[in-house]
C-alpha positions as CSV (number, residue, x, y, z in Angstrom):
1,X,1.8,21.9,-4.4
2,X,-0.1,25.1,-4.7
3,X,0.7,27.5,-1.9
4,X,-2.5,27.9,0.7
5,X,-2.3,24.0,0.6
6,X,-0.8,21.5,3.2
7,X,-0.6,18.0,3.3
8,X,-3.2,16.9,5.3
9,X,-5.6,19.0,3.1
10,X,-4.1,17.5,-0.3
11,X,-4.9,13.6,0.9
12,X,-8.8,13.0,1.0
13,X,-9.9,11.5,4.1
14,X,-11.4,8.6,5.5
15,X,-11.2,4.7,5.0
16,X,-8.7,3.6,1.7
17,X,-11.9,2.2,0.4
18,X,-13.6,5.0,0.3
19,X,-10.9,6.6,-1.0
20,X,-9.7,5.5,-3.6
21,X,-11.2,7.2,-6.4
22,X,-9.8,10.3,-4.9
23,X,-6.9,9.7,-2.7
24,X,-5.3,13.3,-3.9
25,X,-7.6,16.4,-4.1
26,X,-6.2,17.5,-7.7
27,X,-6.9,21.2,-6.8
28,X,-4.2,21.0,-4.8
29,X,-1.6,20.7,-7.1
30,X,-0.4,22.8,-9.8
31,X,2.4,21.8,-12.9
32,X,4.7,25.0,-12.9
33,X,4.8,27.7,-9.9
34,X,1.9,29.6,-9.7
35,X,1.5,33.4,-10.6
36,X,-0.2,35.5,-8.0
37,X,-2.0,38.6,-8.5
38,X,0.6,41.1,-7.1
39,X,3.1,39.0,-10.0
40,X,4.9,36.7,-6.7
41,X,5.3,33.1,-7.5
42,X,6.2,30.2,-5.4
43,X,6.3,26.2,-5.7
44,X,4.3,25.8,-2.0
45,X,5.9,24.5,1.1
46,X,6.0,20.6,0.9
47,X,9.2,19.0,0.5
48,X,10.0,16.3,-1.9
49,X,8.8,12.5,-1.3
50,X,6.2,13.9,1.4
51,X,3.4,11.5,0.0
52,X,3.2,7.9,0.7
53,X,1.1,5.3,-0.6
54,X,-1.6,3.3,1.3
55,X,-0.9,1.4,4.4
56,X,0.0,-2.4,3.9
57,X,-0.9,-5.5,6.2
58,X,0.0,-8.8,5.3
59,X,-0.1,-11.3,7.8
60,X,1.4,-14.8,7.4
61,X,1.0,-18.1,9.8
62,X,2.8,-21.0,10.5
63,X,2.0,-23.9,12.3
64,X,3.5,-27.4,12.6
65,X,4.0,-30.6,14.4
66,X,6.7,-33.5,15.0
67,X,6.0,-36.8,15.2
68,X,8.8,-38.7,16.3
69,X,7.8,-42.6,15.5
70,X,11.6,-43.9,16.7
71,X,14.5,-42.5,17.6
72,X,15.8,-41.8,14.2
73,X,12.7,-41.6,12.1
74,X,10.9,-38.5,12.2
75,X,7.7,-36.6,10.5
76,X,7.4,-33.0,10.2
77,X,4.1,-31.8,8.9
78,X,3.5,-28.1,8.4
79,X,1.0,-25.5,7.1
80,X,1.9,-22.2,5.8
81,X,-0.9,-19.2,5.3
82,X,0.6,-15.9,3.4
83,X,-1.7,-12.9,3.8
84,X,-4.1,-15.1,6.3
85,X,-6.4,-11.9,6.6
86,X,-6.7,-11.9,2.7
87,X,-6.6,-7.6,3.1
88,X,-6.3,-6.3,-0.2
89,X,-2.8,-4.5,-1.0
90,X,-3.5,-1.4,-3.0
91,X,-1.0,0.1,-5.3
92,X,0.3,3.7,-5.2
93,X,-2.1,6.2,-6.6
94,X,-1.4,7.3,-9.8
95,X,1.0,10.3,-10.0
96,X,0.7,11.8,-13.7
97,X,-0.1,15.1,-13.2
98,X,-1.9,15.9,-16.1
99,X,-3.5,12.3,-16.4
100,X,-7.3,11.9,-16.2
101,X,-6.4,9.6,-13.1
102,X,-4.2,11.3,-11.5
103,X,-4.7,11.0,-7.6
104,X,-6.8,7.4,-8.2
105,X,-6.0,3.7,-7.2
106,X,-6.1,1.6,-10.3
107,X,-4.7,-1.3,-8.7
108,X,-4.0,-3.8,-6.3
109,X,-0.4,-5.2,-5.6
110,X,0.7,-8.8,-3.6
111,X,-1.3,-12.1,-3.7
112,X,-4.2,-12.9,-2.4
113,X,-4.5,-15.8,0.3
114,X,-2.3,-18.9,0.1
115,X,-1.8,-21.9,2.0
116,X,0.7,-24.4,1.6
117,X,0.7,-27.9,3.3
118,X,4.0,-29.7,4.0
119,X,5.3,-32.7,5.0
120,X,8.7,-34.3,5.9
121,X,10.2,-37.7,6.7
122,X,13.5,-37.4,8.4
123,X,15.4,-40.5,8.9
């Protein structure tokens, strides 16, 4: 990270919608340690793995019922939602430095809403 930079100014604000054509500011980053006018160099001040991707929420459901028709002959039925929300799981932003999309989401990650239905005699 170029020195005069912190993290907070690197990431882009706002919303990971609106963000995510831009969730680095590329200016903030350099490839080797940069060369200041009085000759001093230096690599910045942020430590290694400081950046993290975009937050995830995935929220799953279950709901079933027994039916109990005699003592030994049972009826489970069940329904199953993964990712019930349907929220979109983005990817990490691209990382090549020198890459035309460095800083941008190009992706999603995870499925998208599924249900599954179940049943089950017991006997």
């Amino acid at each position: 990270m170029n020195p005069g930079f912190t993290m907070s100014s690197a990431l882009a604000s706002g919303d990971i919608h609106q963000r995510i054509n831009g969730y680095f500011d590329p200016a903030a980053f350099s490839g080797a340690p940069t060369v200041g006018p009085n000759g001093e160099t230096g690599f910045g001040n942020l430590r290694r793995n400081t950046f993290r991707g975009p937050s995830q929420q995935n929220w799953d459901v279950s709901l079933g019922k027994n039916f109990r028709f005699t003592e030994k002959l049972n009826f489970k039925f069940a329904a199953d939602f993964f990712n019930i929300l349907n929220h979109p799981i983005f990817a990490s932003p691209n990382n090549v430095f020198n890459g035309l999309g460095f800083g941008t989401i190009t992706s999603t990650k995870g499925t998208p809403r599924l249900i599954q239905l179940s049943g089950r005699f017991s006997f």
